[in-house]
C-alpha positions as CSV (number, residue, x, y, z in Angstrom):
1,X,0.0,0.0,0.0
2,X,1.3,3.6,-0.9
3,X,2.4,5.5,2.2
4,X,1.6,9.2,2.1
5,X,3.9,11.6,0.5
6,X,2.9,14.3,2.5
7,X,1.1,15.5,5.9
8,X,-1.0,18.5,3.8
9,X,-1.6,22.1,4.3
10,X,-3.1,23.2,7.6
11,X,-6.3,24.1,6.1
12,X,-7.0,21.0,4.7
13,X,-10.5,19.5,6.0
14,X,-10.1,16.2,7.6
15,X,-12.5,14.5,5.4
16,X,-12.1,12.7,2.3
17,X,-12.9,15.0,-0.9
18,X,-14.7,13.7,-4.3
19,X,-13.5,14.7,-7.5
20,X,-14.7,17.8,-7.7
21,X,-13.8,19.3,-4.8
22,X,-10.1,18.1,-5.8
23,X,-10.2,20.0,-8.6
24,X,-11.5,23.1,-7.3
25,X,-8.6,22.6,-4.5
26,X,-5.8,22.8,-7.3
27,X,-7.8,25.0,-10.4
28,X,-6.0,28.0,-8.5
29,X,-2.1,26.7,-8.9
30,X,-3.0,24.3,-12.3
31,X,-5.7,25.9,-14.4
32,X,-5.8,23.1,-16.8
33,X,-6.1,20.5,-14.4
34,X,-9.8,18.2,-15.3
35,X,-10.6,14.9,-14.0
36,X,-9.9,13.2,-16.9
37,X,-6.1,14.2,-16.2
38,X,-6.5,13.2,-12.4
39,X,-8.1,9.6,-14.0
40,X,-5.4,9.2,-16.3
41,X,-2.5,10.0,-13.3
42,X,-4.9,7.4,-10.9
43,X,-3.9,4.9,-14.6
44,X,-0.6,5.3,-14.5
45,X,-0.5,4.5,-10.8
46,X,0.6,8.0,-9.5
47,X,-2.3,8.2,-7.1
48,X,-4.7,5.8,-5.6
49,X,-7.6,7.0,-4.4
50,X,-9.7,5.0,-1.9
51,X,-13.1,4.0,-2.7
52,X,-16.8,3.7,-1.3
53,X,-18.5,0.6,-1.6
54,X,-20.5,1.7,-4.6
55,X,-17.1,2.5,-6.3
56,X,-16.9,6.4,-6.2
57,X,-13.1,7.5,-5.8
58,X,-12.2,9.8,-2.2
59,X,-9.5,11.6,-2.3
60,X,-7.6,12.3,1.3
61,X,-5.3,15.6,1.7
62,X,-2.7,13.5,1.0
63,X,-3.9,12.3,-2.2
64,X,-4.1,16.1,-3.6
65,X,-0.8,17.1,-2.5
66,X,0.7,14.1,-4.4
67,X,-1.2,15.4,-7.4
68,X,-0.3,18.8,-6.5
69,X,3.5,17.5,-6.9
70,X,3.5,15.2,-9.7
71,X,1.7,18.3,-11.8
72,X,3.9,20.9,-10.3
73,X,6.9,18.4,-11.6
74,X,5.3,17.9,-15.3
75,X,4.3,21.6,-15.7
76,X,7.8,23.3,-14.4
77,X,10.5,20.4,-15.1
78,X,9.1,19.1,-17.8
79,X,9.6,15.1,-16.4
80,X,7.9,12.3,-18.1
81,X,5.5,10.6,-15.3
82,X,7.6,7.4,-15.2
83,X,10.8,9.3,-13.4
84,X,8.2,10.8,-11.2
85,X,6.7,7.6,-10.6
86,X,9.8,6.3,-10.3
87,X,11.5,9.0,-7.7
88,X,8.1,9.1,-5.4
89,X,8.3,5.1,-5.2
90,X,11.2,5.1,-4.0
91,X,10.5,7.8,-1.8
92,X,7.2,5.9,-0.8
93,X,9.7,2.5,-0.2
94,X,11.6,4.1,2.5
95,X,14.5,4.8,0.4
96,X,16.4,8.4,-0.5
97,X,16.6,7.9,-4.2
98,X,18.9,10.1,-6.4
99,X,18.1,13.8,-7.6
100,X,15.7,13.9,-10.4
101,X,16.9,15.3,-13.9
102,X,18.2,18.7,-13.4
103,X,19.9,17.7,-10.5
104,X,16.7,18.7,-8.2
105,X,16.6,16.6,-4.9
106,X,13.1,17.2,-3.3
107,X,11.1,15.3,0.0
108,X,7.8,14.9,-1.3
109,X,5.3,17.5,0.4
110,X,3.0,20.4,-0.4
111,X,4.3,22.3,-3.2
112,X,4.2,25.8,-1.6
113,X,6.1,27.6,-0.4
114,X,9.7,27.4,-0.9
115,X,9.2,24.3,-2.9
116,X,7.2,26.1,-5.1
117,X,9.9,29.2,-5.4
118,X,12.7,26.5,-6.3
119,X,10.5,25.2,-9.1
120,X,9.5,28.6,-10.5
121,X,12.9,29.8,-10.4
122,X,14.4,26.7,-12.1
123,X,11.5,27.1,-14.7
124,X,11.9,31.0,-15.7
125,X,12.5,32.0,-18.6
126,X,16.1,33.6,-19.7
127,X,16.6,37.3,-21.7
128,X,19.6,36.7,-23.9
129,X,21.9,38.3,-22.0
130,X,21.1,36.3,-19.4
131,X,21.2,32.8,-21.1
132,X,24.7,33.9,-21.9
133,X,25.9,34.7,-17.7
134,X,23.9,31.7,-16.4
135,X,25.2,29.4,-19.1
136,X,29.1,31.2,-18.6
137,X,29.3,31.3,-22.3
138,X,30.9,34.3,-25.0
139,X,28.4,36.9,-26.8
140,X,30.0,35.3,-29.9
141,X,29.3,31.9,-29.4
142,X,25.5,32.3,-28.2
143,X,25.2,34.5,-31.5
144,X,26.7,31.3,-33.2
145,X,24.1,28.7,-31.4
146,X,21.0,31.2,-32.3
147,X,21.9,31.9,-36.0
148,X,22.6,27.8,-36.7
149,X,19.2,27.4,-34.7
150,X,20.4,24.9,-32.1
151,X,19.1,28.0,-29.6
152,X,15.4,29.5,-29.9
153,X,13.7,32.0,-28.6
154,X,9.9,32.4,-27.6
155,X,8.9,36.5,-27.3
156,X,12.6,37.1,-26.9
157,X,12.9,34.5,-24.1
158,X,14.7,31.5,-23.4
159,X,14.0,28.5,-21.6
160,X,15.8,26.0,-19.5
161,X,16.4,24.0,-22.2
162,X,18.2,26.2,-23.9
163,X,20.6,27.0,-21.3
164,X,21.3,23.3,-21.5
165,X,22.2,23.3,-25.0
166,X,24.6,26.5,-24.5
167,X,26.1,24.9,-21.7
168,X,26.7,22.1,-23.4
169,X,28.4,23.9,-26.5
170,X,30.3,25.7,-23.5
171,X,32.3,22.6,-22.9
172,X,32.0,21.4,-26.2
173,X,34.1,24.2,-27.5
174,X,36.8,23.8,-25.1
175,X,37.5,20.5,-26.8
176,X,37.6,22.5,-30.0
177,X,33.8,21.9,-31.3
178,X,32.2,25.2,-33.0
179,X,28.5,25.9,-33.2
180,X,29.0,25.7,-37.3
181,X,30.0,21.5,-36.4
182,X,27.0,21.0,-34.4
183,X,24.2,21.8,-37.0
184,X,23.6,18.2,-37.7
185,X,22.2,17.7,-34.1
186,X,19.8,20.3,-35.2
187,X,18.9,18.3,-38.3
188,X,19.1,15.2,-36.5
189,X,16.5,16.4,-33.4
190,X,13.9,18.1,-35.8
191,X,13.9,14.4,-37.4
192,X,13.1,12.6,-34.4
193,X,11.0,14.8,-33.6
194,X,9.2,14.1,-37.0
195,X,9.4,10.6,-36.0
196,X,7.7,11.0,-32.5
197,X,4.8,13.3,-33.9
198,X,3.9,10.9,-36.3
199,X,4.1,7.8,-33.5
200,X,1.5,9.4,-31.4
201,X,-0.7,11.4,-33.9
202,X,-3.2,8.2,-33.3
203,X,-3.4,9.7,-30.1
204,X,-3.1,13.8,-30.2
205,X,-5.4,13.4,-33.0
206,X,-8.4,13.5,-30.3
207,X,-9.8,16.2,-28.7
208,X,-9.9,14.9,-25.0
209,X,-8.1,16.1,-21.9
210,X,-6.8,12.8,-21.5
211,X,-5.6,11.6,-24.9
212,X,-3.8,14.6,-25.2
213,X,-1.6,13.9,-21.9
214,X,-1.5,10.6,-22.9
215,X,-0.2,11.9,-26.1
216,X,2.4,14.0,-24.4
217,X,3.6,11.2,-22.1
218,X,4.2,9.2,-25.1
219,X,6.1,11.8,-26.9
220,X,8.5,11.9,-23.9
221,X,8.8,7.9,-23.5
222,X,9.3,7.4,-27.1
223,X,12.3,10.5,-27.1
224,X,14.3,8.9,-24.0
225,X,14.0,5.5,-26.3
226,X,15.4,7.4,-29.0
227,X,18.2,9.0,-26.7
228,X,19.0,5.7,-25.4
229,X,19.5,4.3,-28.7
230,X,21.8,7.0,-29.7
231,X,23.9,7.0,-27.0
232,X,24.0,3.3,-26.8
233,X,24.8,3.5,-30.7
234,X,28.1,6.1,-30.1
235,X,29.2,4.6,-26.8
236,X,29.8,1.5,-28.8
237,X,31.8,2.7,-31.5
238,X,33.7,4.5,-28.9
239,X,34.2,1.3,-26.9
240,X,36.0,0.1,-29.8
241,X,38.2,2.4,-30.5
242,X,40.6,0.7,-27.0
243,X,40.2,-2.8,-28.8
């Protein structure tokens, strides 16, 4: 049986909640939230949500603030559910698993607070000038990265993602590697992610709550596979190259 994640807010009622008052506890912090998505989250064994004889789900506090975690994780870090699932298990088992992608280490609890600051700040978005300080990269090579478009910007901002691809060209041009060598991985991404669009347009094709997550968290499963094979495919040729 799933131990709690957390003890709740304060202000929590005591009671069990239904559905609906579930989602009008998190509408305020996740807008989008419906219970389709809550359904689909119960499917993929994030949550499990007692039930009444005649089969209606309850929902303790601790219930919603596992959901208000997991969501709080999709929407600002961008996980795919099964390294949540997989981090909160462990968590649930007793053990102190390792830090999450991004190098994040969080106890499971409410997300307020400072939890919530930590995520918001690791989620802004960058000005140019600033992608360029936090990443510790030149004005010349960020210039490089947008105009071969391994950068992009969204209203003149930049995401976390991007400050992973300009610190990675950061260390990449230490070992001699220009922007102008790296264009393929542009090629090479937009291709794959060709390839994922078309895998789950079965899926994203419907206009439900839930087939679109379900669409979203297929996309993501589907591009780790796809990193996995790649860097299974490299590491091999470089295993050789001792022999």
């Amino acid at each position: 049986m799933r131990r709690p994640l957390g003890t709740g807010r304060d202000t929590f009622r005591s009671s069990v909640l239904n559905i609906g008052e579930v989602l009008q506890e998190l509408n305020a912090e996740f807008p989008q939230i419906s219970a389709s998505k809550i359904r689909f989250l119960e499917e993929k064994g994030l949550i499990s949500p007692q039930r009444t004889p005649a089969g209606y789900r309850k929902y303790t506090s601790q219930d919603v603030e596992r959901l208000r975690f997991v969501l709080a994780l999709q929407r600002d870090q961008y996980l795919p559910l099964k390294v949540i699932k997989d981090y909160v298990d462990a968590i649930d088992r007793g053990e102190r698993p390792d830090a999450l992608p991004g190098g994040m280490s969080l106890t499971p609890r409410m997300v307020s607070g400072r939890l919530a600051e930590e995520l918001n700040g690791r989620a802004r978005s960058l000005t140019l000038a600033e992608l360029r300080d936090a990443a510790g990269a030149s004005t010349a090579l960020v210039q490089e990265l947008v105009s071969f478009g391994l950068i992009q910007a969204a209203d003149s901002r930049y995401d976390e993602h991007a400050l992973k691809v300009v610190k990675a060209c950061v260390q990449l041009e230490a070992h001699g590697i220009e922007p102008r060598h790296l264009r393929p991985f542009r090629t090479a991404a937009d291709r794959e992610l060709g390839l994922v669009e078309r895998a789950v347009a079965p899926i994203s094709s419907r206009r439900d709550v839930a087939s679109k997550a379900r669409a979203a968290e297929t996309a993501k499963e589907i591009s780790d596979l796809c990193l996995n094979l790649h860097s299974a495919l490299v590491n091999g040729h470089i295993a050789r190259m001792d022999r």
